[in-house]
ZADRENVO-243553 format. One record per atom (N, C-alpha, C): x, y, z. Coordinates in pm, whole numbers. Example, Ala and Ser with C-alpha at 12.3 -4.5 7.8 and 13.67 -1.06 7.14 Angstrom:
% ZADRENVO-243553
<site px="1319" py="-569" pz="780"/>
<site px="1230" py="-450" pz="780"/>
<site px="1320" py="-330" pz="780"/>
<site px="1285" py="-225" pz="708"/>
<site px="1367" py="-106" pz="714"/>
<site px="1290" py="3" pz="787"/>
This chain:
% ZADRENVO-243553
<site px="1143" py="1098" pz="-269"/>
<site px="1085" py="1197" pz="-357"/>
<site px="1148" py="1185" pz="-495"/>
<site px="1281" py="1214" pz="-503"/>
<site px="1350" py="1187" pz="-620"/>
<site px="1338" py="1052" pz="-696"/>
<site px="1348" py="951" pz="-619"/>
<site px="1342" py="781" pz="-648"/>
<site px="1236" py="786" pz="-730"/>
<site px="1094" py="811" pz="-663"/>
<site px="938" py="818" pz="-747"/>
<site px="912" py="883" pz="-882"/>
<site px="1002" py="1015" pz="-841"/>
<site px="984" py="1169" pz="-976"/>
<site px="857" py="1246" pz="-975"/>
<site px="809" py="1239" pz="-825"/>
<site px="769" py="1332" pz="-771"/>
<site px="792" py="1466" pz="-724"/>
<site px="689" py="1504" pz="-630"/>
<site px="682" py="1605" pz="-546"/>
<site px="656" py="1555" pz="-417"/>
<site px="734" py="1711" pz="-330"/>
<site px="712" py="1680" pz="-175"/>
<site px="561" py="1647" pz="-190"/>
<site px="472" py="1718" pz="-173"/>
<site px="356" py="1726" pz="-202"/>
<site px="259" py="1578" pz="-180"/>
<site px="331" py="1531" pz="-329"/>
<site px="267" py="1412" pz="-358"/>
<site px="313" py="1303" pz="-244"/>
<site px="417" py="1280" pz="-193"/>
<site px="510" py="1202" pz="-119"/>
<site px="419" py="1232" pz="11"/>
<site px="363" py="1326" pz="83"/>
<site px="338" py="1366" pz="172"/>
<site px="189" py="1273" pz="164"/>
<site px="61" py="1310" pz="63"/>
<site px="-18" py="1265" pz="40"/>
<site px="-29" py="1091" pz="67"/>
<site px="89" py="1046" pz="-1"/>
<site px="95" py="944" pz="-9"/>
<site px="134" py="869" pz="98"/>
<site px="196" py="930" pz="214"/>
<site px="237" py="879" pz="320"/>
<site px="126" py="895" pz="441"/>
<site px="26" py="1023" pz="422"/>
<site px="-72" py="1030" pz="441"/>
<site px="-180" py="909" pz="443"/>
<site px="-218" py="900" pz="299"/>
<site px="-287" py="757" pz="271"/>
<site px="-253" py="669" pz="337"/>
<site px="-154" py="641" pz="359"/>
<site px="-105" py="480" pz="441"/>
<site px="-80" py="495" pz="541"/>
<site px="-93" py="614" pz="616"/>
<site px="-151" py="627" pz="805"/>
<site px="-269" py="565" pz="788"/>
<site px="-388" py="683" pz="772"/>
<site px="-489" py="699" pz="740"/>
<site px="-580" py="553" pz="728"/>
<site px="-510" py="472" pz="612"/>
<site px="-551" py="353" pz="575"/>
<site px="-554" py="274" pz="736"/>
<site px="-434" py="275" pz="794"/>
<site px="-358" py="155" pz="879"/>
<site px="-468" py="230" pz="1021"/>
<site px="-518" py="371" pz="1032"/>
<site px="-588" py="380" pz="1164"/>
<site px="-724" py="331" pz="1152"/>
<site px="-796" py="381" pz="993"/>
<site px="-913" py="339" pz="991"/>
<site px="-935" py="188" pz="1027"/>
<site px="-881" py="62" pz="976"/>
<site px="-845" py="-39" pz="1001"/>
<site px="-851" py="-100" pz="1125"/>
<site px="-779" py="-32" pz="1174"/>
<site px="-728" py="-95" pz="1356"/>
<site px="-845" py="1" pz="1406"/>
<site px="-887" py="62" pz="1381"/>
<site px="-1048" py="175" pz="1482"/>
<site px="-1152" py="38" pz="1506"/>
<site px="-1126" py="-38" pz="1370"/>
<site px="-1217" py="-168" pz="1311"/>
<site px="-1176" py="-283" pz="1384"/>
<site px="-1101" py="-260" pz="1455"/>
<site px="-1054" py="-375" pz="1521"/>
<site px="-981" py="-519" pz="1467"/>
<site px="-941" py="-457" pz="1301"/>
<site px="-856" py="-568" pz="1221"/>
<site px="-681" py="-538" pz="1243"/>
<site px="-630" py="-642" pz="1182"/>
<site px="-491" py="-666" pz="1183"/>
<site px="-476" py="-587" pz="1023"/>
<site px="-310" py="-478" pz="1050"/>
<site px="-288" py="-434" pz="924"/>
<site px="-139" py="-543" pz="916"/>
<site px="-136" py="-612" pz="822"/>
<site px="30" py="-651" pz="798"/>
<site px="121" py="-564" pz="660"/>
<site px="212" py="-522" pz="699"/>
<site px="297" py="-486" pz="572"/>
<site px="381" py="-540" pz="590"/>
<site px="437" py="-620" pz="457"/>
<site px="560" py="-717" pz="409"/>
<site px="674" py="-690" pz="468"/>
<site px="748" py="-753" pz="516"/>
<site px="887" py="-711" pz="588"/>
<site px="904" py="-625" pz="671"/>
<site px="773" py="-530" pz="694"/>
<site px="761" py="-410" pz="769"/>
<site px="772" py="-479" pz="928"/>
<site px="660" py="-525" pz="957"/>
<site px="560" py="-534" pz="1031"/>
<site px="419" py="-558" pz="1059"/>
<site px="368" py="-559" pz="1181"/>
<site px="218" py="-587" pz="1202"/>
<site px="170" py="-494" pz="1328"/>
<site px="64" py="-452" pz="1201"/>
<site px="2" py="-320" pz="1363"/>
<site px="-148" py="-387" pz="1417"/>
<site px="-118" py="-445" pz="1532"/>
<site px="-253" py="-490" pz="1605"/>
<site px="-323" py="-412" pz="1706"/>
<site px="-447" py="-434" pz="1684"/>
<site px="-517" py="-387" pz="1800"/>
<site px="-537" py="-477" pz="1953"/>
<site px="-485" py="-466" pz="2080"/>
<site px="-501" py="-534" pz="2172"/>
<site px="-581" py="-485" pz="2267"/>
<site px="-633" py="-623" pz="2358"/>
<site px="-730" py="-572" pz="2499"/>
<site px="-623" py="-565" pz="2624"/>
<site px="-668" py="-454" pz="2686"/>
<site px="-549" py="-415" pz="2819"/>
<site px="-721" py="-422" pz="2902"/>
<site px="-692" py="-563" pz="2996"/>
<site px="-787" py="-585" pz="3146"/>
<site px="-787" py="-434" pz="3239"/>
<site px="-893" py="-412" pz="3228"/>
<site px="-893" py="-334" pz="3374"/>
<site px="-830" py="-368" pz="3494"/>
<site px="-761" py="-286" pz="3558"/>
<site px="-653" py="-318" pz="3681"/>
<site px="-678" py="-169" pz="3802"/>
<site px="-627" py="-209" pz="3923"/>
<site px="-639" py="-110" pz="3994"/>
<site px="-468" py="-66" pz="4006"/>
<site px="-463" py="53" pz="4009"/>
<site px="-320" py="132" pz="4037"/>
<site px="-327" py="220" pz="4134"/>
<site px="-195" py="291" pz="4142"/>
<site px="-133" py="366" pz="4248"/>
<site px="-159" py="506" pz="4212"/>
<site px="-204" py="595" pz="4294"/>
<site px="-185" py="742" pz="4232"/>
<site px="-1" py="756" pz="4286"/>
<site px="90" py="779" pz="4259"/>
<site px="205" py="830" pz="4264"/>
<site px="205" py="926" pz="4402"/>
<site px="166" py="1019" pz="4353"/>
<site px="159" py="1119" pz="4433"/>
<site px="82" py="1103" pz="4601"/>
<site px="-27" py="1062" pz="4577"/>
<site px="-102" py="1028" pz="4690"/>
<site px="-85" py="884" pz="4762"/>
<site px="-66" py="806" pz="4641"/>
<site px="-92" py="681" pz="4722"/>
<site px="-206" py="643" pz="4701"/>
<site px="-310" py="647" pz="4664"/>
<site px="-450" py="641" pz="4673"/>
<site px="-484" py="555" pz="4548"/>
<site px="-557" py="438" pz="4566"/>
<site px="-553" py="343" pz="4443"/>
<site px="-665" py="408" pz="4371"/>
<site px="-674" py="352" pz="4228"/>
<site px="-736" py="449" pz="4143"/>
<site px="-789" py="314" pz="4046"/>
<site px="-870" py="347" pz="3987"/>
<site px="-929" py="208" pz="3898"/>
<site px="-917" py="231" pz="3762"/>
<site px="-816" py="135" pz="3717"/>
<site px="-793" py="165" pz="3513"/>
<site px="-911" py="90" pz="3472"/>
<site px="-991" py="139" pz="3409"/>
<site px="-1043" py="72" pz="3306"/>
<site px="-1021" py="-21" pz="3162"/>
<site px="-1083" py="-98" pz="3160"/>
<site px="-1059" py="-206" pz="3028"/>
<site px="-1032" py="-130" pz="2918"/>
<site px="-923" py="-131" pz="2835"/>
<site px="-937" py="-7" pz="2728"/>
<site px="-824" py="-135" pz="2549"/>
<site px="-856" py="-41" pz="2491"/>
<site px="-798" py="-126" pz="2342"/>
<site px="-664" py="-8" pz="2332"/>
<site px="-558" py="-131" pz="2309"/>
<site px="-430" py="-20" pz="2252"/>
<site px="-369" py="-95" pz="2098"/>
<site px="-304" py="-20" pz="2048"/>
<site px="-241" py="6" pz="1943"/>
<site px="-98" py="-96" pz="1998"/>
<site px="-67" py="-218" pz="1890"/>
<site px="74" py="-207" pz="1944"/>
<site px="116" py="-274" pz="1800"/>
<site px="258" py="-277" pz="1784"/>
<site px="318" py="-300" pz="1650"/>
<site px="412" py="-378" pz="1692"/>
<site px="432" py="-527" pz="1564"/>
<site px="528" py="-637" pz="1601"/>
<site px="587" py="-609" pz="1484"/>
<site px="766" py="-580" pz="1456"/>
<site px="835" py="-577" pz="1357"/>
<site px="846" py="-692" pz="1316"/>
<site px="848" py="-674" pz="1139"/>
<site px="877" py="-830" pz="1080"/>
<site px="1035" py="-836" pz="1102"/>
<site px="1084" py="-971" pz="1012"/>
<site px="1177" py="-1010" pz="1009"/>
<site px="1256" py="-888" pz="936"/>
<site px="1223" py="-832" pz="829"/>
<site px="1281" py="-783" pz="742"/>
<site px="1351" py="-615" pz="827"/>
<site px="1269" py="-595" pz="888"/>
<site px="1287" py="-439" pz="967"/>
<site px="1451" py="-488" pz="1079"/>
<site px="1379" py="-631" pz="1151"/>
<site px="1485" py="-638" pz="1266"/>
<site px="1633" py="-696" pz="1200"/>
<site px="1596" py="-701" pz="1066"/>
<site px="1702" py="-779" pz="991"/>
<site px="1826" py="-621" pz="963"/>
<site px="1741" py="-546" pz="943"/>
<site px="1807" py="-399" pz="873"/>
<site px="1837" py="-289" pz="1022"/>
<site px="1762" py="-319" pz="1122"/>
<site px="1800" py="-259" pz="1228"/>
<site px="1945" py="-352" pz="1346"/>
<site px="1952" py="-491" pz="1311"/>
<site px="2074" py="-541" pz="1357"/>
<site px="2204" py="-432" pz="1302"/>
């Protein structure tokens, strides 16, 4: 906030925008990359059959798209 010479406000907006940006995107089924950040992809998870826990009773997952994120170099560099 201070760094920019902003407001909460604006900071909020702005962090806003660059969700926003990165879901519309991946809804689309594209790759978002940010520099040193990372990469947020959209992947296919096969339909599989599972366990109910409780019962025991197999249950059928359906084919579905997930969200998953690969850190760049620069993130795993600052999180060592």
């Amino acid at each position: 906030m201070n760094k920019l010479g902003g407001t909460k406000k604006s900071a909020e907006d702005a962090v806003d925008t660059v969700f926003d940006t990165i879901t519309s995107a991946m809804s689309k089924g594209n790759e978002v990359s940010v520099a040193g950040f990372g990469v947020f992809v959209v992947k296919d998870r096969a339909a599989r059959e599972a366990r109910n826990p409780r019962t025991g009773e197999k249950v059928k997952v359906p084919a579905t798209k997930v969200p998953k994120f690969r850190a760049g170099k620069g993130l795993k560099d600052a999180v060592k």
